[in-house]
PDB file of N, CA, C and O in Angstrom:
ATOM      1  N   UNK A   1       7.222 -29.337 -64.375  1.00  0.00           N
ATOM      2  CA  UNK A   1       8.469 -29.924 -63.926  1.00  0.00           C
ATOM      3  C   UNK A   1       8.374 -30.343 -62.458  1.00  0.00           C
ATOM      4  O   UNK A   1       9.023 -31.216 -61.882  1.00  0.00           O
ATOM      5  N   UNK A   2       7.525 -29.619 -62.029  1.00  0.00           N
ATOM      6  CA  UNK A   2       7.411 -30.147 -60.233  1.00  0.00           C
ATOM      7  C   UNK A   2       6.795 -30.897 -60.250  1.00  0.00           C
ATOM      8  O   UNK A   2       7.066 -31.443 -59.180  1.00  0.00           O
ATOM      9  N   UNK A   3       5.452 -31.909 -61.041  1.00  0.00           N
ATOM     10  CA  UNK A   3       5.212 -32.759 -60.968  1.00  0.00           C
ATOM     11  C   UNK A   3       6.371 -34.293 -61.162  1.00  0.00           C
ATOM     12  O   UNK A   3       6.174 -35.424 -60.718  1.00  0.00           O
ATOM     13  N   UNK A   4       7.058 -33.998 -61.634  1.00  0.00           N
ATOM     14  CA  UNK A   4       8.000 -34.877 -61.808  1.00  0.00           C
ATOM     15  C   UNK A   4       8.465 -35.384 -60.578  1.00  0.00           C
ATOM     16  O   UNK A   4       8.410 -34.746 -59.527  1.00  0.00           O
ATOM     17  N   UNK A   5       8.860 -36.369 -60.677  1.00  0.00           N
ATOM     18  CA  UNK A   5       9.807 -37.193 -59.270  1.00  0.00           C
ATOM     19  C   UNK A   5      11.070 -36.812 -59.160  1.00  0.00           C
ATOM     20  O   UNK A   5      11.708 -36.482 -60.160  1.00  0.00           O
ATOM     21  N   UNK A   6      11.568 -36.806 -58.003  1.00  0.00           N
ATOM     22  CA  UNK A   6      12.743 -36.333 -57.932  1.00  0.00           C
ATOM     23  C   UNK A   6      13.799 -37.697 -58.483  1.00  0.00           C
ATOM     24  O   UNK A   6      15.013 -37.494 -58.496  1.00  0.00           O
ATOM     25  N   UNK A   7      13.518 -38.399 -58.710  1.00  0.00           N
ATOM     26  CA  UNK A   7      14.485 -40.124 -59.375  1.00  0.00           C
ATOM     27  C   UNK A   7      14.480 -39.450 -61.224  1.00  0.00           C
ATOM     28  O   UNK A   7      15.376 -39.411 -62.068  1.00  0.00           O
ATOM     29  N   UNK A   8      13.029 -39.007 -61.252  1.00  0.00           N
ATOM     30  CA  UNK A   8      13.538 -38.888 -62.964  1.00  0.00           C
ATOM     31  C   UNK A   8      13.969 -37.339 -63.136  1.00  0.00           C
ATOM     32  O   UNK A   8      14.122 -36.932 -64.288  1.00  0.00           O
ATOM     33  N   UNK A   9      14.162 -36.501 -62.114  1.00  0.00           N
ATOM     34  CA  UNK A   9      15.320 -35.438 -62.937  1.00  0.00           C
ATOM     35  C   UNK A   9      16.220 -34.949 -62.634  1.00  0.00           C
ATOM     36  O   UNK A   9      16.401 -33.744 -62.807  1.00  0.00           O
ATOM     37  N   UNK A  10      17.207 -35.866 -61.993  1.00  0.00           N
ATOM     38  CA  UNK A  10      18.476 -36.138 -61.091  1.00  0.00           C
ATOM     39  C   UNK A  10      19.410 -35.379 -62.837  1.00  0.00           C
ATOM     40  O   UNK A  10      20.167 -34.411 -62.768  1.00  0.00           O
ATOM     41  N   UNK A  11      19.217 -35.815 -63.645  1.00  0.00           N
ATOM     42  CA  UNK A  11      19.854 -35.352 -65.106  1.00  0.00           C
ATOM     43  C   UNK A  11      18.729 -34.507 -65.795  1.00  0.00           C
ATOM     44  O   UNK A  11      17.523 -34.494 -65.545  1.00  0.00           O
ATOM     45  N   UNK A  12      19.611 -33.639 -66.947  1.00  0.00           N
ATOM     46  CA  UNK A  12      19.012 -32.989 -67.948  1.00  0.00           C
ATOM     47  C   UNK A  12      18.363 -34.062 -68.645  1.00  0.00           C
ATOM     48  O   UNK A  12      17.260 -33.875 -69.158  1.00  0.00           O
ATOM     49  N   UNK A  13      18.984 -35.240 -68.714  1.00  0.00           N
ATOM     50  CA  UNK A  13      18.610 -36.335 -70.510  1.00  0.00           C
ATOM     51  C   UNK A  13      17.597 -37.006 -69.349  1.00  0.00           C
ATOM     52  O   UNK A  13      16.720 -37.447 -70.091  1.00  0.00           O
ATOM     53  N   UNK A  14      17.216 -37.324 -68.114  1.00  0.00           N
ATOM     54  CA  UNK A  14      16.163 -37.972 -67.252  1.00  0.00           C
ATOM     55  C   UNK A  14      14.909 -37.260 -67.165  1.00  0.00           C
ATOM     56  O   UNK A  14      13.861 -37.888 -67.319  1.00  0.00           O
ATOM     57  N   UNK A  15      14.895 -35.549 -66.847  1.00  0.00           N
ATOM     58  CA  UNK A  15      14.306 -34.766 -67.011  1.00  0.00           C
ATOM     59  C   UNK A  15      13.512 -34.735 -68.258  1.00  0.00           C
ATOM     60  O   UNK A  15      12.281 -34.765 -68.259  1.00  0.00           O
ATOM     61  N   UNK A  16      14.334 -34.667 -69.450  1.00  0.00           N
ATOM     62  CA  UNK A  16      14.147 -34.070 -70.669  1.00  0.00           C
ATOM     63  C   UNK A  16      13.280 -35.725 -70.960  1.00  0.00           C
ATOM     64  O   UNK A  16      12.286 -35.346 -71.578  1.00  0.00           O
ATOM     65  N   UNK A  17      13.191 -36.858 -70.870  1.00  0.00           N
ATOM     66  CA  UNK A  17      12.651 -38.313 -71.367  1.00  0.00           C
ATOM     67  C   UNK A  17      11.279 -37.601 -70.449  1.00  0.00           C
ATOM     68  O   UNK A  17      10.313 -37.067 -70.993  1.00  0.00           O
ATOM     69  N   UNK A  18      11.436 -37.720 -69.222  1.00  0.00           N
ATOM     70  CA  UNK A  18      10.612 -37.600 -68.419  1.00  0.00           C
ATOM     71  C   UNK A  18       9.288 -36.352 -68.737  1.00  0.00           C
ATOM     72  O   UNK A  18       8.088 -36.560 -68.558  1.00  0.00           O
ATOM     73  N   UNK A  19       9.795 -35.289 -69.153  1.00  0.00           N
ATOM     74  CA  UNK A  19       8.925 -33.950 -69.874  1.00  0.00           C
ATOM     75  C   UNK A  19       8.335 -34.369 -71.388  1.00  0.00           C
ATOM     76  O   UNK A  19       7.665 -33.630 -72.109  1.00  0.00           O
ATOM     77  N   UNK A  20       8.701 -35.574 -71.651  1.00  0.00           N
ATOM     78  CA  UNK A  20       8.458 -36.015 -73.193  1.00  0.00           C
ATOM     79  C   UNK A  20       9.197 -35.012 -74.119  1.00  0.00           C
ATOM     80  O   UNK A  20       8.806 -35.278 -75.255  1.00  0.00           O
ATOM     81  N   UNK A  21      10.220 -33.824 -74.176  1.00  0.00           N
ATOM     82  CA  UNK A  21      11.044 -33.506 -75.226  1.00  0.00           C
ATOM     83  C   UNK A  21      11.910 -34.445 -75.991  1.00  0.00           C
ATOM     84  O   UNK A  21      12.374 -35.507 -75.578  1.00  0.00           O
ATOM     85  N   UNK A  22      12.106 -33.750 -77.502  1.00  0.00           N
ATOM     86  CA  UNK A  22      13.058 -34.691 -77.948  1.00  0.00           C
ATOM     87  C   UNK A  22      14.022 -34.182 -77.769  1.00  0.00           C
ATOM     88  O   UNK A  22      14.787 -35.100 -77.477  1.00  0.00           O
ATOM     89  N   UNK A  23      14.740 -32.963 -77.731  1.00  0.00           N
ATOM     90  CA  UNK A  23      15.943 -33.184 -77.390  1.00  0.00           C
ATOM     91  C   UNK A  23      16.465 -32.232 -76.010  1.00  0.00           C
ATOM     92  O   UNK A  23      15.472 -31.620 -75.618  1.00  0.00           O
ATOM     93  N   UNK A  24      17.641 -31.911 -75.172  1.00  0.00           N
ATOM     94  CA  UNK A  24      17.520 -31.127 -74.188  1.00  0.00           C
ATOM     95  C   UNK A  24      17.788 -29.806 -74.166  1.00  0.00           C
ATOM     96  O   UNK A  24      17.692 -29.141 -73.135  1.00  0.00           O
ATOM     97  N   UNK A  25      18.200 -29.249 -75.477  1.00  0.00           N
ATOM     98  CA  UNK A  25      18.412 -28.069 -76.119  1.00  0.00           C
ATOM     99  C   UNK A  25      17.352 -27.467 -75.257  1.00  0.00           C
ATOM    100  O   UNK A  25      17.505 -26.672 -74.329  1.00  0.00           O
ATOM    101  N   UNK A  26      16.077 -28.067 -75.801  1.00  0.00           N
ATOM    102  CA  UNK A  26      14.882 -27.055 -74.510  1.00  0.00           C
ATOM    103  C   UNK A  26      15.233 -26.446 -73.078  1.00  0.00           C
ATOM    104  O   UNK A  26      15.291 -25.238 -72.847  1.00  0.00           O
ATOM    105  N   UNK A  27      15.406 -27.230 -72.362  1.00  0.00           N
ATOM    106  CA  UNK A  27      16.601 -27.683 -70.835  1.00  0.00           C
ATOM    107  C   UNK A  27      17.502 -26.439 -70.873  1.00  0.00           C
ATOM    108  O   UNK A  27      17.520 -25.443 -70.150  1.00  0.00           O
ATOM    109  N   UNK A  28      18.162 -26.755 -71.816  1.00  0.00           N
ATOM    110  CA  UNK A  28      18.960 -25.710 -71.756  1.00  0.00           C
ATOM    111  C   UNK A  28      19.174 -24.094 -72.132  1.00  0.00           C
ATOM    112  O   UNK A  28      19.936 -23.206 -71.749  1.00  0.00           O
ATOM    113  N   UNK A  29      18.163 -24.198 -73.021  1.00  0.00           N
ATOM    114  CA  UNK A  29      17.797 -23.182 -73.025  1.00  0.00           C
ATOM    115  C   UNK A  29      16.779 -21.884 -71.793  1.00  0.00           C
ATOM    116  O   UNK A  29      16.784 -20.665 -71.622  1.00  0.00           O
ATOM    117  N   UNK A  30      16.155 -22.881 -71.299  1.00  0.00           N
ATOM    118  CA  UNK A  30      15.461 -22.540 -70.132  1.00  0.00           C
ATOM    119  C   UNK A  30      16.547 -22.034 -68.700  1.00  0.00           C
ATOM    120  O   UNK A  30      16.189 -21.272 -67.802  1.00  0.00           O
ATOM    121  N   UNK A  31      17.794 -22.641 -68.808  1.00  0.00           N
ATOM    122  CA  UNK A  31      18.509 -22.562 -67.866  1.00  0.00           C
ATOM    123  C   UNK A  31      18.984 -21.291 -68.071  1.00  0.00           C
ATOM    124  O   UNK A  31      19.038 -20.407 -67.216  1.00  0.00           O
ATOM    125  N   UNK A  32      19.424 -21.192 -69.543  1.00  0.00           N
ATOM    126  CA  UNK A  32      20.067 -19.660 -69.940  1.00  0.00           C
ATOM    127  C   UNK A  32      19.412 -18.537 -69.470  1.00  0.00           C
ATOM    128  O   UNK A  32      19.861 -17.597 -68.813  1.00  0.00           O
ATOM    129  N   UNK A  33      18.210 -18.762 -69.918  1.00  0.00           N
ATOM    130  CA  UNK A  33      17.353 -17.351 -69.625  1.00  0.00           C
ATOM    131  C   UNK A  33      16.712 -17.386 -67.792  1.00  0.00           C
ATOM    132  O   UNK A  33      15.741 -16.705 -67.463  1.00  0.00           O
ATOM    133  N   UNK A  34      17.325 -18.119 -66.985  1.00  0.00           N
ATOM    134  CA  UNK A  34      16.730 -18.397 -65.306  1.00  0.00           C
ATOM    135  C   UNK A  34      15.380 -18.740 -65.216  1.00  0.00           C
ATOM    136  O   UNK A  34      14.773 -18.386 -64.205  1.00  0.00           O
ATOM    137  N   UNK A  35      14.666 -19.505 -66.286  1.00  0.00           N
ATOM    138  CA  UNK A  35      13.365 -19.867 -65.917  1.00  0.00           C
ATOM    139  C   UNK A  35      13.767 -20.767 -65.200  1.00  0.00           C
ATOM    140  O   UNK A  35      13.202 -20.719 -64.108  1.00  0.00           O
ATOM    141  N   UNK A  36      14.827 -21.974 -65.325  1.00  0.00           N
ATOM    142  CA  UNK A  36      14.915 -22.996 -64.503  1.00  0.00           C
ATOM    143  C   UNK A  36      16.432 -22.519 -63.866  1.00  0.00           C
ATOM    144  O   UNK A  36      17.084 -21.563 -64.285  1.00  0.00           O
ATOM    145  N   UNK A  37      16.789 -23.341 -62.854  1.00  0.00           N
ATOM    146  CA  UNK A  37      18.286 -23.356 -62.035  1.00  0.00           C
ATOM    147  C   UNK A  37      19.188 -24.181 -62.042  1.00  0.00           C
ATOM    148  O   UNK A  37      19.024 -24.193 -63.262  1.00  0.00           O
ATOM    149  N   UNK A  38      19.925 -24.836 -61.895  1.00  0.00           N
ATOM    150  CA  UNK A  38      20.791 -25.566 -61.935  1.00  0.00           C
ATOM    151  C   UNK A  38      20.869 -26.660 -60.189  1.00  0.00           C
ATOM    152  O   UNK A  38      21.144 -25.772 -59.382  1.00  0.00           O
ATOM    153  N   UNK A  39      20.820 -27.283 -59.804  1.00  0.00           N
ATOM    154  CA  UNK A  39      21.112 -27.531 -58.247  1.00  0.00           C
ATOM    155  C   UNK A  39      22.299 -28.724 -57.881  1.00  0.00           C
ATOM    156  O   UNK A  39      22.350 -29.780 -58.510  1.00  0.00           O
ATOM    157  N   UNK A  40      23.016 -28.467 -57.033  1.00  0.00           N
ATOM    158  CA  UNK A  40      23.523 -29.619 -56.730  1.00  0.00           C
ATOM    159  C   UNK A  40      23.014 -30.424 -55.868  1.00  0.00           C
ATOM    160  O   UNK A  40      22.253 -30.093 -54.959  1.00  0.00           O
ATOM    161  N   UNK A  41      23.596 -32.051 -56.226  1.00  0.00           N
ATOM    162  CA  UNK A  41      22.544 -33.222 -55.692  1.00  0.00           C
ATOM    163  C   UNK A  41      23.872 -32.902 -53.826  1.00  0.00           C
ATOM    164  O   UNK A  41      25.028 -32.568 -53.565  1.00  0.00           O
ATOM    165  N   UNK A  42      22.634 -33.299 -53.132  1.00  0.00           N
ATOM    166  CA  UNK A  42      23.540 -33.860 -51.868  1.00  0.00           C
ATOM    167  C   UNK A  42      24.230 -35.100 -52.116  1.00  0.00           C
ATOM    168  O   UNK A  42      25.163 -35.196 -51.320  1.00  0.00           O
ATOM    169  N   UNK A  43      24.149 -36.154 -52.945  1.00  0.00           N
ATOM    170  CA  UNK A  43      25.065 -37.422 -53.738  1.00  0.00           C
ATOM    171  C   UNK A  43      25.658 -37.050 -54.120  1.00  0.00           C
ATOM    172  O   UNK A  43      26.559 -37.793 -53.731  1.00  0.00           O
ATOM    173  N   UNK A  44      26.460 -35.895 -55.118  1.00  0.00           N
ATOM    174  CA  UNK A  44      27.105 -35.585 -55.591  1.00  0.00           C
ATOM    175  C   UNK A  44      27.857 -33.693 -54.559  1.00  0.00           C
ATOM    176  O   UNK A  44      27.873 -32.528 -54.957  1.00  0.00           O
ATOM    177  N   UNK A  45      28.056 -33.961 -54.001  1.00  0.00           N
ATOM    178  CA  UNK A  45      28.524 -32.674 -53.688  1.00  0.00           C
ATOM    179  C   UNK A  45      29.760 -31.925 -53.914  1.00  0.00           C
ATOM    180  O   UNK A  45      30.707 -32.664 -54.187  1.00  0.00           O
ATOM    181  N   UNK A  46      29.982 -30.899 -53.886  1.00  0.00           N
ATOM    182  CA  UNK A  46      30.982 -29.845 -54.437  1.00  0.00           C
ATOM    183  C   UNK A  46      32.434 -30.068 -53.800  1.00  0.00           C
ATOM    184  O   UNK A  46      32.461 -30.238 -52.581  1.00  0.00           O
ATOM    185  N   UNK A  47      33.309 -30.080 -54.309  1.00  0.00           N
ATOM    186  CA  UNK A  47      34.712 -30.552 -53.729  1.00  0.00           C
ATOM    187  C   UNK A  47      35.163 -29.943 -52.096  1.00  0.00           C
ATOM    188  O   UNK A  47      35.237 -28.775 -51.714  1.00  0.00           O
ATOM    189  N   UNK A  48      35.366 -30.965 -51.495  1.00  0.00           N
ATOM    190  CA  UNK A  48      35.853 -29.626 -49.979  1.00  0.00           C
ATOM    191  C   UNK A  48      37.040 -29.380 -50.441  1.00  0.00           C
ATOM    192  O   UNK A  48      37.719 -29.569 -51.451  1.00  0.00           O
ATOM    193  N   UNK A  49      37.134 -28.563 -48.678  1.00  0.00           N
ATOM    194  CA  UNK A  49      37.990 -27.696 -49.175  1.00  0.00           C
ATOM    195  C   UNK A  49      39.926 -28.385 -49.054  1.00  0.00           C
ATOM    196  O   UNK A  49      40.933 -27.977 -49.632  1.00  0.00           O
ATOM    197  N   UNK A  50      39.731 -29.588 -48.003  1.00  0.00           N
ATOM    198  CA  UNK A  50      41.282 -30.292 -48.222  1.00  0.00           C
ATOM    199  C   UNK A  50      41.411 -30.430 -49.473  1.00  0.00           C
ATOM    200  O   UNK A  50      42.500 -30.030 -49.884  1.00  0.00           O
ATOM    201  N   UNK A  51      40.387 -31.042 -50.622  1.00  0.00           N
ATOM    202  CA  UNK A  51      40.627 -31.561 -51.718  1.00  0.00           C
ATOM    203  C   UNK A  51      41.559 -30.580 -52.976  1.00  0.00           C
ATOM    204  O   UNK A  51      42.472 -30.794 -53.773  1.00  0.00           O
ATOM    205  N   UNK A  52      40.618 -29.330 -52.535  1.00  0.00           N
ATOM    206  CA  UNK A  52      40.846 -28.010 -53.577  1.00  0.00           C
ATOM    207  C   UNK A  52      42.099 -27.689 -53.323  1.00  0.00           C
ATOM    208  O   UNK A  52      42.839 -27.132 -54.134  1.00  0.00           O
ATOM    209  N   UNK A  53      42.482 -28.106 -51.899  1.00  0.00           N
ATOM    210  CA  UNK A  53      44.012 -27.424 -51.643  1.00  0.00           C
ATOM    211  C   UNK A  53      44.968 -28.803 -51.672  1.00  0.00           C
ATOM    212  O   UNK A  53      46.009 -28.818 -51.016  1.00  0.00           O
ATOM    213  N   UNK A  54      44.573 -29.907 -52.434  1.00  0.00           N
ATOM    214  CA  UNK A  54      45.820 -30.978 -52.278  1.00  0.00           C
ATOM    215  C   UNK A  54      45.408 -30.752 -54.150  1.00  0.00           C
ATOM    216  O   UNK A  54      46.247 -31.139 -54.964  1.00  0.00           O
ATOM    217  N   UNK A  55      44.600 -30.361 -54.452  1.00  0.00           N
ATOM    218  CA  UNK A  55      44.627 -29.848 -55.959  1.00  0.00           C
ATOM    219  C   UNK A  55      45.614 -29.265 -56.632  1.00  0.00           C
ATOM    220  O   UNK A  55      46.236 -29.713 -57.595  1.00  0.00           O
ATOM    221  N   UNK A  56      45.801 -27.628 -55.751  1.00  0.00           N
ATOM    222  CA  UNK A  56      46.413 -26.630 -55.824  1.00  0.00           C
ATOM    223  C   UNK A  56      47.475 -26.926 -55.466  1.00  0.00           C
ATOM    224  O   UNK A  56      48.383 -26.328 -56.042  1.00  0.00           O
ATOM    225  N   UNK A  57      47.793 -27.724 -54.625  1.00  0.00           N
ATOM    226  CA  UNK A  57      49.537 -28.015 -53.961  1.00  0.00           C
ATOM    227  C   UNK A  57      49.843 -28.851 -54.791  1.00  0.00           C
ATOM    228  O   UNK A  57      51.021 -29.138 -54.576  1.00  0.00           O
ATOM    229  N   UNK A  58      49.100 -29.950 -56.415  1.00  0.00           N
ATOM    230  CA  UNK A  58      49.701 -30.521 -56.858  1.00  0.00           C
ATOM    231  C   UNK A  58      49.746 -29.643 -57.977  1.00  0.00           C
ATOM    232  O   UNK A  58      50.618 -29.984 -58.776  1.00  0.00           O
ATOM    233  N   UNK A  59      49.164 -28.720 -58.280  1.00  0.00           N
ATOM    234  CA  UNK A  59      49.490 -27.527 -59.561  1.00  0.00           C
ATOM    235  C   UNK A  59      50.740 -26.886 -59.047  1.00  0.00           C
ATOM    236  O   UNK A  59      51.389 -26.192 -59.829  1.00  0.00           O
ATOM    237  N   UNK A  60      51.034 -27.000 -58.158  1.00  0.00           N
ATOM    238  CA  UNK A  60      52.201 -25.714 -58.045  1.00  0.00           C
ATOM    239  C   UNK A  60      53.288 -26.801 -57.884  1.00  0.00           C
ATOM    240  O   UNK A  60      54.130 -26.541 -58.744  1.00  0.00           O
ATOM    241  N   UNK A  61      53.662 -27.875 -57.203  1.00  0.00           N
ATOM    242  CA  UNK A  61      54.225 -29.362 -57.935  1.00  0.00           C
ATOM    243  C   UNK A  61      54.686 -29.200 -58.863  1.00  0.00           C
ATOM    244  O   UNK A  61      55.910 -29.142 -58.978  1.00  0.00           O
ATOM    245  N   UNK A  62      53.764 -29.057 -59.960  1.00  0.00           N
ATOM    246  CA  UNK A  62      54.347 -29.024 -61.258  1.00  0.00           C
ATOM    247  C   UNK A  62      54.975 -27.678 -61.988  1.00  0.00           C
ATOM    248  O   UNK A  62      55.302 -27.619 -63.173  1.00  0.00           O
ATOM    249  N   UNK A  63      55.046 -26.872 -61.256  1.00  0.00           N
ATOM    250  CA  UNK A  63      55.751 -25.874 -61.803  1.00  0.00           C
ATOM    251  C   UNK A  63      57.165 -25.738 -62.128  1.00  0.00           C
ATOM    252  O   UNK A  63      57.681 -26.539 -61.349  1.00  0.00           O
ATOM    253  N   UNK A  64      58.187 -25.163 -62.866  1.00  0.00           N
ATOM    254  CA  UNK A  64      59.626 -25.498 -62.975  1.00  0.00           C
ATOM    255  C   UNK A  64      60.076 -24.502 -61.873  1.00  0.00           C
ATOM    256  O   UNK A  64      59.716 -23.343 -61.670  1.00  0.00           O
ATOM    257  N   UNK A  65      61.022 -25.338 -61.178  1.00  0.00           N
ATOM    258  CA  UNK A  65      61.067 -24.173 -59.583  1.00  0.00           C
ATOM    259  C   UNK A  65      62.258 -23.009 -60.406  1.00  0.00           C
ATOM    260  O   UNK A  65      62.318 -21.831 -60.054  1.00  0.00           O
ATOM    261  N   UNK A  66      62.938 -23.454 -61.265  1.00  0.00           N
ATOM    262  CA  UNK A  66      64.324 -21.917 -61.851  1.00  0.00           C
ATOM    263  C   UNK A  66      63.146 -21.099 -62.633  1.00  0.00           C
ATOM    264  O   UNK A  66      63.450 -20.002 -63.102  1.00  0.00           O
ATOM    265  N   UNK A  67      62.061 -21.496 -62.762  1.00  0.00           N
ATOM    266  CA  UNK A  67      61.100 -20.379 -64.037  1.00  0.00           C
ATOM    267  C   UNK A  67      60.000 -19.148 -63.238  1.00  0.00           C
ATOM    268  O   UNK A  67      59.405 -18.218 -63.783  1.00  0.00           O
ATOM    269  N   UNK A  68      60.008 -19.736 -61.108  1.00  0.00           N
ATOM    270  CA  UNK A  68      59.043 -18.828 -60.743  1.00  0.00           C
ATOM    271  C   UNK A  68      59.395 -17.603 -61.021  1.00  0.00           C
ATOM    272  O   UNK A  68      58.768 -17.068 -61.935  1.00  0.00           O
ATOM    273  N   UNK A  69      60.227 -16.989 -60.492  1.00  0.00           N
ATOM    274  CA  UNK A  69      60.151 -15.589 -60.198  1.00  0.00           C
ATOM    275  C   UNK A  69      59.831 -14.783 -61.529  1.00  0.00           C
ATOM    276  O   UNK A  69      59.382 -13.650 -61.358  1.00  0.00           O
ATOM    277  N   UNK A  70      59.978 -15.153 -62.625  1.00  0.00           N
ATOM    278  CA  UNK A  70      59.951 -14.250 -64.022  1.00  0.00           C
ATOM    279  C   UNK A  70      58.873 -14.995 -64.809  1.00  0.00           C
ATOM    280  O   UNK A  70      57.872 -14.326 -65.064  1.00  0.00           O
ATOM    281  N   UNK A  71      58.896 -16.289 -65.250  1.00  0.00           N
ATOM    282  CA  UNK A  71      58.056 -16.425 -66.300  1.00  0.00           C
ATOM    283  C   UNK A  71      57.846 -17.996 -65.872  1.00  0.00           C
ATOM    284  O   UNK A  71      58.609 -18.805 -66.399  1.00  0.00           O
ATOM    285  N   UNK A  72      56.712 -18.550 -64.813  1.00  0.00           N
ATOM    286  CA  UNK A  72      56.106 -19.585 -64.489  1.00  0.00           C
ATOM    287  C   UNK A  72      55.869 -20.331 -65.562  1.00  0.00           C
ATOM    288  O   UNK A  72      55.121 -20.015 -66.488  1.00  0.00           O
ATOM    289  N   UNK A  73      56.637 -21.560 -65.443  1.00  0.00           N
ATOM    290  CA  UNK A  73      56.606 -22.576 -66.916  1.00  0.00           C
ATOM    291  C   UNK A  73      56.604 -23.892 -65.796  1.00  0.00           C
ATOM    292  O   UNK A  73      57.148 -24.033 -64.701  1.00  0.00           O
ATOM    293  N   UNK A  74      55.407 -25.092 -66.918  1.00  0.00           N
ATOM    294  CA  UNK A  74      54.870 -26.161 -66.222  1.00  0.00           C
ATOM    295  C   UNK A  74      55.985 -27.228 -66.469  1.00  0.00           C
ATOM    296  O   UNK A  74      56.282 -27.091 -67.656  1.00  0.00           O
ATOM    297  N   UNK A  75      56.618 -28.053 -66.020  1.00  0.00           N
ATOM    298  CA  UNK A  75      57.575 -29.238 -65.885  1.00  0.00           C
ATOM    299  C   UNK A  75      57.248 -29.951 -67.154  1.00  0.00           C
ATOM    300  O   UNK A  75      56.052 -30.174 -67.343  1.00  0.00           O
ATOM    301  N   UNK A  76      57.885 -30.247 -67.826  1.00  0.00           N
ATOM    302  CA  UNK A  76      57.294 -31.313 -69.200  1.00  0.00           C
ATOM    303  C   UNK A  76      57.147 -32.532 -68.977  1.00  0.00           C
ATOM    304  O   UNK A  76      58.031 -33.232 -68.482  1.00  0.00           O
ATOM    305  N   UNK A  77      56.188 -32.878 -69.262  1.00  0.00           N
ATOM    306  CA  UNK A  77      55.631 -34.245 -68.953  1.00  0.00           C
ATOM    307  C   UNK A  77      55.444 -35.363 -69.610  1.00  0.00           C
ATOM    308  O   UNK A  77      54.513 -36.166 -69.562  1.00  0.00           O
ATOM    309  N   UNK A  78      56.609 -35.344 -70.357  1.00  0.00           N
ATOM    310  CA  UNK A  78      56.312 -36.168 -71.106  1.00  0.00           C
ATOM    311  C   UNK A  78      56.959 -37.790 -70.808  1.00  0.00           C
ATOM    312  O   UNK A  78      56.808 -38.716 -71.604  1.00  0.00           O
ATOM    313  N   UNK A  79      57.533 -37.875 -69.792  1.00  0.00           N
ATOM    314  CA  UNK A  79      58.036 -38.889 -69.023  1.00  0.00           C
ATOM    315  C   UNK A  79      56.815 -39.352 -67.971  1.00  0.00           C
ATOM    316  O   UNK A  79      57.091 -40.121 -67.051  1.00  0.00           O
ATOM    317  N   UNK A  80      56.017 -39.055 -68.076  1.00  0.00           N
ATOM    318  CA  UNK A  80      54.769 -38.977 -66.617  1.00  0.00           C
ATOM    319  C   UNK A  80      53.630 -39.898 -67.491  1.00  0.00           C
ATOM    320  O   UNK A  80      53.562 -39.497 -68.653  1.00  0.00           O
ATOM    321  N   UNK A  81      52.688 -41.080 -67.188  1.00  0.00           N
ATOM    322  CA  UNK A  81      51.465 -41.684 -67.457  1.00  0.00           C
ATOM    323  C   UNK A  81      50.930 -41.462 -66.062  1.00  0.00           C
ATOM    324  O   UNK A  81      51.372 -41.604 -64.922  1.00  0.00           O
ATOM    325  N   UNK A  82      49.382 -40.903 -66.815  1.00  0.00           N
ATOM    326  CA  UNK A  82      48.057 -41.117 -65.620  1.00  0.00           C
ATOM    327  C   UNK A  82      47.157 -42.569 -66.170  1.00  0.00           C
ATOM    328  O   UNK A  82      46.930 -42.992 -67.303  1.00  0.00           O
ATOM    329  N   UNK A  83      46.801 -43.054 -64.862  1.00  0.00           N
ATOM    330  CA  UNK A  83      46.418 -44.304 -65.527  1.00  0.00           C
ATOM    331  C   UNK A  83      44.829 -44.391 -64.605  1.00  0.00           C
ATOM    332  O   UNK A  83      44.771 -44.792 -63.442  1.00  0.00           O
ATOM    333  N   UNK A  84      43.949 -44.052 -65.195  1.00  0.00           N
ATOM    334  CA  UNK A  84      42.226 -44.078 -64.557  1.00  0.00           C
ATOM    335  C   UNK A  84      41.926 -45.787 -64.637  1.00  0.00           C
ATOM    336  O   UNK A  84      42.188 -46.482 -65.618  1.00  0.00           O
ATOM    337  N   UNK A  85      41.297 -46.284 -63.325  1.00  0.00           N
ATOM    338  CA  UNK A  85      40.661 -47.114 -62.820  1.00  0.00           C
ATOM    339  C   UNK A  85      39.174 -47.804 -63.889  1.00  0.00           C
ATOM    340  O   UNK A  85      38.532 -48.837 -63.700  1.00  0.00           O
ATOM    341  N   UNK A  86      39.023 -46.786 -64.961  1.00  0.00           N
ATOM    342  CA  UNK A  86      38.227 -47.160 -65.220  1.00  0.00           C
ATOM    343  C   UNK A  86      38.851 -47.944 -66.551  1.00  0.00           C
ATOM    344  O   UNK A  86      38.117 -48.625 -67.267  1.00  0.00           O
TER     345      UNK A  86
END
């Protein structure tokens, strides 16, 4: 696996073409038992921390404010569309 380039095993399915397996079940299995690790890319990095907390301030947003103190119930949403860019 260290012969490999770092371009072909940015993914499990890049890796796994790249090792000649057919499928990545192998991959993954290897991960289970810590022969291999998991890493994050510096391109892709882990959420900061404003993000996690404009996350959390929009989870608690949605909470019904008469339901905190006893039994926390989420706002119904069924009046609400999310609409992705993609």
């Amino acid at each position: 696996m260290r012969n490999v380039s770092l371009a072909r095993r940015r993914t499990l399915r890049s890796l796994q073409t790249a090792l000649g397996l057919k499928t990545k079940t192998i991959l993954l299995k290897y991960i289970k038992e810590g022969a291999v690790r998991r890493h994050s890319s510096a391109l892709k990095p882990y959420m900061k921390d404003d993000n996690m907390k404009r996350r959390v301030e929009f989870c608690l947003s949605m909470l019904e404010e008469s339901s905190i103190p006893h039994d926390p119930m989420f706002k119904s949403m069924y009046n609400i569309v999310h609409i992705d860019e993609k």
